[in-house]
PyMOL Python script that loads the backbone (N, CA, C, O; Angstrom):
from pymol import cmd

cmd.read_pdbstr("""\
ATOM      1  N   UNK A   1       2.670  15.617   4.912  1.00  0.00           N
ATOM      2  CA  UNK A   1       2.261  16.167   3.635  1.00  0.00           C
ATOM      3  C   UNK A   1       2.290  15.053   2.590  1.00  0.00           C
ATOM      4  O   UNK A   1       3.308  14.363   2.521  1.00  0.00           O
ATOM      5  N   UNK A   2       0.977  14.752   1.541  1.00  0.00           N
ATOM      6  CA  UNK A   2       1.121  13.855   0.714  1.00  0.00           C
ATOM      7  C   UNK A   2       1.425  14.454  -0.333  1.00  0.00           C
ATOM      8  O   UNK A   2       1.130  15.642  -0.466  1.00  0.00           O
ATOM      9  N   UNK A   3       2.207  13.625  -1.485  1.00  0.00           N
ATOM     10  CA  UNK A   3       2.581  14.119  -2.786  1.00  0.00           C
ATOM     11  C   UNK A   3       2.006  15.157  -3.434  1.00  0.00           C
ATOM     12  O   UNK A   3       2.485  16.168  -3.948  1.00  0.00           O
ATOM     13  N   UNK A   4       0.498  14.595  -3.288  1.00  0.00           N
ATOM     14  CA  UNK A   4      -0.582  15.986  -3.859  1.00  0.00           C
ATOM     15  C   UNK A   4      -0.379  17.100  -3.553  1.00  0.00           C
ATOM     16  O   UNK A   4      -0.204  17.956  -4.420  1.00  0.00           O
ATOM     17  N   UNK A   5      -0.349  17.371  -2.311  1.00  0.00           N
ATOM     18  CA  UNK A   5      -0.363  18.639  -1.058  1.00  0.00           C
ATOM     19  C   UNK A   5       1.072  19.474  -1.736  1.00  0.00           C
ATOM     20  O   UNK A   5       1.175  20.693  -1.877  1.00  0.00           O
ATOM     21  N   UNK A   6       1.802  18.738  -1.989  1.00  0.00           N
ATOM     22  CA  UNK A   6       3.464  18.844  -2.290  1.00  0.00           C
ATOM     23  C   UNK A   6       3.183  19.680  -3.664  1.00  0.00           C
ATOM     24  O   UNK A   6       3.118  20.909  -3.649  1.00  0.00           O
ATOM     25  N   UNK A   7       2.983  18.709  -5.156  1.00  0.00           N
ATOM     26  CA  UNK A   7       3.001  19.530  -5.999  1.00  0.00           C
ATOM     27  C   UNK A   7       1.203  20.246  -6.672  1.00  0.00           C
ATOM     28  O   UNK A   7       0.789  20.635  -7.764  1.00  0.00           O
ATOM     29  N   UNK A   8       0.720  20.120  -5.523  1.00  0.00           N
ATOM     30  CA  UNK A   8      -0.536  21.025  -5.360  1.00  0.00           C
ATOM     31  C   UNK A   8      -1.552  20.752  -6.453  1.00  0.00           C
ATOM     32  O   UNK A   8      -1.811  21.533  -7.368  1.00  0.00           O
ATOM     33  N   UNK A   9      -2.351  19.011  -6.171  1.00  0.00           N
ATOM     34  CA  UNK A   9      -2.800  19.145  -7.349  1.00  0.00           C
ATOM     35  C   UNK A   9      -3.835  18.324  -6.123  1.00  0.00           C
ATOM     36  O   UNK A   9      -3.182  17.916  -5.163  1.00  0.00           O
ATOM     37  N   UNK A  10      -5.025  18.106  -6.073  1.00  0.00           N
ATOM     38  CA  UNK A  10      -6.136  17.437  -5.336  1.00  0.00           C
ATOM     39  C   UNK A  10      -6.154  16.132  -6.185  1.00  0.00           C
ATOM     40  O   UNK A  10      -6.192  16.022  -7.410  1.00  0.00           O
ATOM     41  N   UNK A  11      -6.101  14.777  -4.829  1.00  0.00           N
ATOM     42  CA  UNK A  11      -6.392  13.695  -5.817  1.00  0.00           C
ATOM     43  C   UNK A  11      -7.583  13.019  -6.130  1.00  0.00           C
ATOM     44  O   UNK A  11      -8.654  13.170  -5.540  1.00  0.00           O
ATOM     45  N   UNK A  12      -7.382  12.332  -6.994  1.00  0.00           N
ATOM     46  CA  UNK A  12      -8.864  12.042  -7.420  1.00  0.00           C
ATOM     47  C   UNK A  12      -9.622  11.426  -6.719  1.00  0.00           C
ATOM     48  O   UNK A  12      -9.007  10.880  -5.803  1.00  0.00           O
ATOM     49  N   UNK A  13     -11.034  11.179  -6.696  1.00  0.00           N
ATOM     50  CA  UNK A  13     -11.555  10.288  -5.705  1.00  0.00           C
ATOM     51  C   UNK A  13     -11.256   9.158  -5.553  1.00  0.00           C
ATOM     52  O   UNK A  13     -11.125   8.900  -4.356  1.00  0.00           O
ATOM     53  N   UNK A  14     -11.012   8.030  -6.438  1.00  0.00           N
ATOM     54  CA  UNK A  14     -10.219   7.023  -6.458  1.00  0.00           C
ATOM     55  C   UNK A  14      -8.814   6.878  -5.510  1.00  0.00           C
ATOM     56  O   UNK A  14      -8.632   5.948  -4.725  1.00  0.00           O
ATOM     57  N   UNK A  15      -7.870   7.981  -5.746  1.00  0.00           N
ATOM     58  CA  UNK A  15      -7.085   8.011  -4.994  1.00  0.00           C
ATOM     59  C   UNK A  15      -7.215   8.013  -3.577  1.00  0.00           C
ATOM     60  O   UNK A  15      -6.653   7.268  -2.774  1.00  0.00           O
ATOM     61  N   UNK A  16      -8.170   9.107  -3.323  1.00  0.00           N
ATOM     62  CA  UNK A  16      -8.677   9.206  -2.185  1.00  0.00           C
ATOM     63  C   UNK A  16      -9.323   7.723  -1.338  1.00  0.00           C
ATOM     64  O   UNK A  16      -9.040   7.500  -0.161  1.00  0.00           O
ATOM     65  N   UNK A  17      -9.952   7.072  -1.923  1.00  0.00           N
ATOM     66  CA  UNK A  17     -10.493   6.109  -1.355  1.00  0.00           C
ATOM     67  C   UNK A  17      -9.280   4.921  -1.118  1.00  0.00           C
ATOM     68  O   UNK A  17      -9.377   4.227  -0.106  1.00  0.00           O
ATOM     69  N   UNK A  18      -8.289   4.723  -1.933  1.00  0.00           N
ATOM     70  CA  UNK A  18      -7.259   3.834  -1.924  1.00  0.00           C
ATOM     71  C   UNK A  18      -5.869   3.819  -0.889  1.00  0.00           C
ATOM     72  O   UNK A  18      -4.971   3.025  -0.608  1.00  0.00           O
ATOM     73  N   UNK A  19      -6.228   5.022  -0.565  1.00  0.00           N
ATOM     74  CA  UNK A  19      -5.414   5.908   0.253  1.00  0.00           C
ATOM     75  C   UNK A  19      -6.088   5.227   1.293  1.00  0.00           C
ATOM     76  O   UNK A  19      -5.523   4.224   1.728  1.00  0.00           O
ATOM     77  N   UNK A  20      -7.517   5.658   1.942  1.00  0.00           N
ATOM     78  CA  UNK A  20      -8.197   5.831   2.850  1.00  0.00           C
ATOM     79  C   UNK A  20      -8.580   4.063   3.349  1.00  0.00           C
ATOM     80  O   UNK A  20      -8.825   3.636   4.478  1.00  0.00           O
ATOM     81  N   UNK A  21      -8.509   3.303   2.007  1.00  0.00           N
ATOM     82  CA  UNK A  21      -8.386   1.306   2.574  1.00  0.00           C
ATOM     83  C   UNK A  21      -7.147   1.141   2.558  1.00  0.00           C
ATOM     84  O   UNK A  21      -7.051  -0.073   2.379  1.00  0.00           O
ATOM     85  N   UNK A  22      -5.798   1.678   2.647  1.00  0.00           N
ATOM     86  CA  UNK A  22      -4.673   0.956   3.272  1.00  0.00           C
ATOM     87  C   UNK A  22      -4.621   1.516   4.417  1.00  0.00           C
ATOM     88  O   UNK A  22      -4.372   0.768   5.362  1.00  0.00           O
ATOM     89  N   UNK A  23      -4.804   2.771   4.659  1.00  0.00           N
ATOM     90  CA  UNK A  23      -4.774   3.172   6.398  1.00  0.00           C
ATOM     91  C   UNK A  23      -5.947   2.718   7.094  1.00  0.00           C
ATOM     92  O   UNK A  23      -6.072   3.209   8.216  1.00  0.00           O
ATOM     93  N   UNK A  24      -6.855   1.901   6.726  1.00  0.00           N
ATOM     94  CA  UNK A  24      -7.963   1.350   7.667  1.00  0.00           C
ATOM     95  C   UNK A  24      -7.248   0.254   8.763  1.00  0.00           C
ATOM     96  O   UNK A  24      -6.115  -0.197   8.594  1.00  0.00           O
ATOM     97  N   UNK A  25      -8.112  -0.082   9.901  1.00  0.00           N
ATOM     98  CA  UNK A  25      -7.665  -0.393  10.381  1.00  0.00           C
ATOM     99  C   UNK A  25      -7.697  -2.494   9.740  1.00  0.00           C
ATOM    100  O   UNK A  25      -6.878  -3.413   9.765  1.00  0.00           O
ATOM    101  N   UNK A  26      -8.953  -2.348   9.324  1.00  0.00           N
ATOM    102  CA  UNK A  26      -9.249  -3.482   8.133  1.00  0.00           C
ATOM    103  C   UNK A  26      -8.314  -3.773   7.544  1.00  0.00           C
ATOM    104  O   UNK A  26      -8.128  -4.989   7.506  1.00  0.00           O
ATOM    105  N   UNK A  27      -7.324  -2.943   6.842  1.00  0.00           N
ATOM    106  CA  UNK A  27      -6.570  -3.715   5.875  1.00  0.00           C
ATOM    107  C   UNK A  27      -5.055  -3.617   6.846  1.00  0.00           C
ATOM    108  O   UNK A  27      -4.098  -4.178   6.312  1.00  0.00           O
ATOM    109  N   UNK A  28      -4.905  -3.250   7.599  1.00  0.00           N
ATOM    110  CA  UNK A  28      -3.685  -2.952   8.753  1.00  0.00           C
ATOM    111  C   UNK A  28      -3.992  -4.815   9.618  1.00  0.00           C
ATOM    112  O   UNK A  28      -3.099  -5.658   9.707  1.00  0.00           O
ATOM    113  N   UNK A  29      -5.093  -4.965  10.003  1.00  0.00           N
ATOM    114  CA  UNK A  29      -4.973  -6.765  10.796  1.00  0.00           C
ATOM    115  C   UNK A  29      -5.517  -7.381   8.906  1.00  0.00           C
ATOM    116  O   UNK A  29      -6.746  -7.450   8.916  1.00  0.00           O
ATOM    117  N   UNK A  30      -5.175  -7.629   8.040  1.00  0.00           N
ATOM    118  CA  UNK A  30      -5.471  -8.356   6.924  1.00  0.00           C
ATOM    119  C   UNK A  30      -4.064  -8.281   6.493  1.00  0.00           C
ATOM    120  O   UNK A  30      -3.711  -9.402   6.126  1.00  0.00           O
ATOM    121  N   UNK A  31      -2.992  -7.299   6.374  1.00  0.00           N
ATOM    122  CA  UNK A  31      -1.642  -7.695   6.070  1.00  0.00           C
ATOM    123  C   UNK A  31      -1.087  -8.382   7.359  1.00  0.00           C
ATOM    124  O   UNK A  31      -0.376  -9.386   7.328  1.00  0.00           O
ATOM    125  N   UNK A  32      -1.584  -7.579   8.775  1.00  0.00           N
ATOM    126  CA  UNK A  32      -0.781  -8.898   9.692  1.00  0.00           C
ATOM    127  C   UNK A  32      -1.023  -9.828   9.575  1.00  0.00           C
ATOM    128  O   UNK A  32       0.032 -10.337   9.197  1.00  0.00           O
ATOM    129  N   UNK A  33      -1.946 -10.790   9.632  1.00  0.00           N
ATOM    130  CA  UNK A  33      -2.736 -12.005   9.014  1.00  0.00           C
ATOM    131  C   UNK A  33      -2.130 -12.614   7.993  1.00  0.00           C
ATOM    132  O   UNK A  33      -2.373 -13.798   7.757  1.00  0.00           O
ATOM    133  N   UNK A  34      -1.047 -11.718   7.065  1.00  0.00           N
ATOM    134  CA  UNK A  34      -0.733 -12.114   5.604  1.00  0.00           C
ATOM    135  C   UNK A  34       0.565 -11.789   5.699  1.00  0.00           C
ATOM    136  O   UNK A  34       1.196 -12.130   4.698  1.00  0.00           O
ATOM    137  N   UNK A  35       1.075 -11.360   6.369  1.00  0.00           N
ATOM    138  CA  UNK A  35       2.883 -11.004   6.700  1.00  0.00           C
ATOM    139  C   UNK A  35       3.619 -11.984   6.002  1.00  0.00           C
ATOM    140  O   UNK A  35       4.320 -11.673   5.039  1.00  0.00           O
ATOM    141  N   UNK A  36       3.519 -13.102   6.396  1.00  0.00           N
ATOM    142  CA  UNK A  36       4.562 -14.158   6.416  1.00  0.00           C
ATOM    143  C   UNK A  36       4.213 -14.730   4.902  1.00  0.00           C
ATOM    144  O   UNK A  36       5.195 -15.211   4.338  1.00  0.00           O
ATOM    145  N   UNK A  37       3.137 -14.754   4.250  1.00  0.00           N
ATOM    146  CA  UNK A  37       3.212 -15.048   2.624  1.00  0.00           C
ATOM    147  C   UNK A  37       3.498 -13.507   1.682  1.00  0.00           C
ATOM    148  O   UNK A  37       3.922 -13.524   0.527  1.00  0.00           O
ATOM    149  N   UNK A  38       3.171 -12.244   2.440  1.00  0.00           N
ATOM    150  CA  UNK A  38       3.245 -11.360   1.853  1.00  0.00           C
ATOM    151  C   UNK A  38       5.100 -11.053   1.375  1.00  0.00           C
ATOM    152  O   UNK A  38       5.605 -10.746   0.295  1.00  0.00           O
ATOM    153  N   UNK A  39       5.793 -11.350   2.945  1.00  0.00           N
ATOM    154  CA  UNK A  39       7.582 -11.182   2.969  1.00  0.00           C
ATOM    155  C   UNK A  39       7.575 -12.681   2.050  1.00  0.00           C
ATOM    156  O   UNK A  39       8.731 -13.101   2.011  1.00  0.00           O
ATOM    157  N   UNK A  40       6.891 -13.336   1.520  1.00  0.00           N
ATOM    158  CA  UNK A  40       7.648 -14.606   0.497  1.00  0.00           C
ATOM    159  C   UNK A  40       7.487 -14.361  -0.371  1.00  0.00           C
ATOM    160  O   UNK A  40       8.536 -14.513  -0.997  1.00  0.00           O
ATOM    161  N   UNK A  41       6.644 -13.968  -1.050  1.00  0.00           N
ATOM    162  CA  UNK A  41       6.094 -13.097  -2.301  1.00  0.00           C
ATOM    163  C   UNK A  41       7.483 -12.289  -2.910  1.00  0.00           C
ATOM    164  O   UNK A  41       8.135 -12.434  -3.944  1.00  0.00           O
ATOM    165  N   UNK A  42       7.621 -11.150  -1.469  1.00  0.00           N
ATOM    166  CA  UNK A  42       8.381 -10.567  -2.266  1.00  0.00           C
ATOM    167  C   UNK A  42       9.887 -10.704  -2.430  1.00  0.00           C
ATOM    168  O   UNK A  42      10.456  -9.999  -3.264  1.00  0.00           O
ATOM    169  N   UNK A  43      10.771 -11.830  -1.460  1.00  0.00           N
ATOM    170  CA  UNK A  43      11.303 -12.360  -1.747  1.00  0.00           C
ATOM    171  C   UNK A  43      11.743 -13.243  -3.230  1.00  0.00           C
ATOM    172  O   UNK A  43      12.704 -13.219  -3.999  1.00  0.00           O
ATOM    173  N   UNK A  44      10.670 -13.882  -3.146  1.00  0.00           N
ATOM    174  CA  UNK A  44      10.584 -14.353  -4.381  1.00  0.00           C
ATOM    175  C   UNK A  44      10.908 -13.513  -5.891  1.00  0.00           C
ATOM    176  O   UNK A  44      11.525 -13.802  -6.916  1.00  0.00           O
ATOM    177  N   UNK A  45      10.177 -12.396  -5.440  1.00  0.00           N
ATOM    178  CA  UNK A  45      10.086 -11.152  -6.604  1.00  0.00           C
ATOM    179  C   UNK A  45      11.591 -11.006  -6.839  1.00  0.00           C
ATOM    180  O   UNK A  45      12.194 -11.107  -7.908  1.00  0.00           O
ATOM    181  N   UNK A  46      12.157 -10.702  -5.400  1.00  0.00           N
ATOM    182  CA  UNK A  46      13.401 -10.225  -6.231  1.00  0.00           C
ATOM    183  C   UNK A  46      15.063 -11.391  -6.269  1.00  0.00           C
ATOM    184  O   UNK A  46      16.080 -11.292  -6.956  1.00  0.00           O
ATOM    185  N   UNK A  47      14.628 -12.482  -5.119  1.00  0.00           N
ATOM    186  CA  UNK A  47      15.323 -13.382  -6.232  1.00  0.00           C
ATOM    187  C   UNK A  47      15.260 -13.468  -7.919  1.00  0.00           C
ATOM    188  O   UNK A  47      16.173 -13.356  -8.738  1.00  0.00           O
ATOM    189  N   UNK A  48      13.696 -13.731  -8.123  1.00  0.00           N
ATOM    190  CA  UNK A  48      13.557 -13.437  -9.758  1.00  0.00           C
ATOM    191  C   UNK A  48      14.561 -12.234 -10.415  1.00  0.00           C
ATOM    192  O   UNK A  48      15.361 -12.477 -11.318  1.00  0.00           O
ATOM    193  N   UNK A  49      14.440 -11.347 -10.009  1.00  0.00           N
ATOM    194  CA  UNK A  49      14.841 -10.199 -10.197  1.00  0.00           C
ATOM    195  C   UNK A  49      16.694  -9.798 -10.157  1.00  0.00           C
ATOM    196  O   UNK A  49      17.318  -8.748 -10.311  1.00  0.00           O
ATOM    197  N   UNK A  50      17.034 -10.989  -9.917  1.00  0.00           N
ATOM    198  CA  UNK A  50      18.744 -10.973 -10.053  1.00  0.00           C
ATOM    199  C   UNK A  50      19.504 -11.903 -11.234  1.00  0.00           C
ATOM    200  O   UNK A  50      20.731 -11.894 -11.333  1.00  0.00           O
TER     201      UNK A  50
END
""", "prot")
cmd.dss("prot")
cmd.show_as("cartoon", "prot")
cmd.util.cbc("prot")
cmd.orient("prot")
């Protein structure tokens, strides 16, 4: 169940489509591809962040 479904509101098409390019399979081999700068990134983030 997504959030929407939950407090019962339909999301917008936008949502819908943003939703629908992280579960592709396209952007699923484009973060594996990007793993290893993506985990430095956010490393980085939260060193900053202390």
């Amino acid at each position: 169940m997504t959030e929407d479904e939950y407090i019962g509101r339909d999301p917008a098409p936008q949502e819908v489509a943003d939703r629908e390019r992280r579960q592709s399979p396209e952007h699923a081999a484009w973060v594996a591809a990007h793993r290893e700068e993506i985990d430095a990134a956010k490393a980085k983030i939260r060193i900053e962040d202390l």
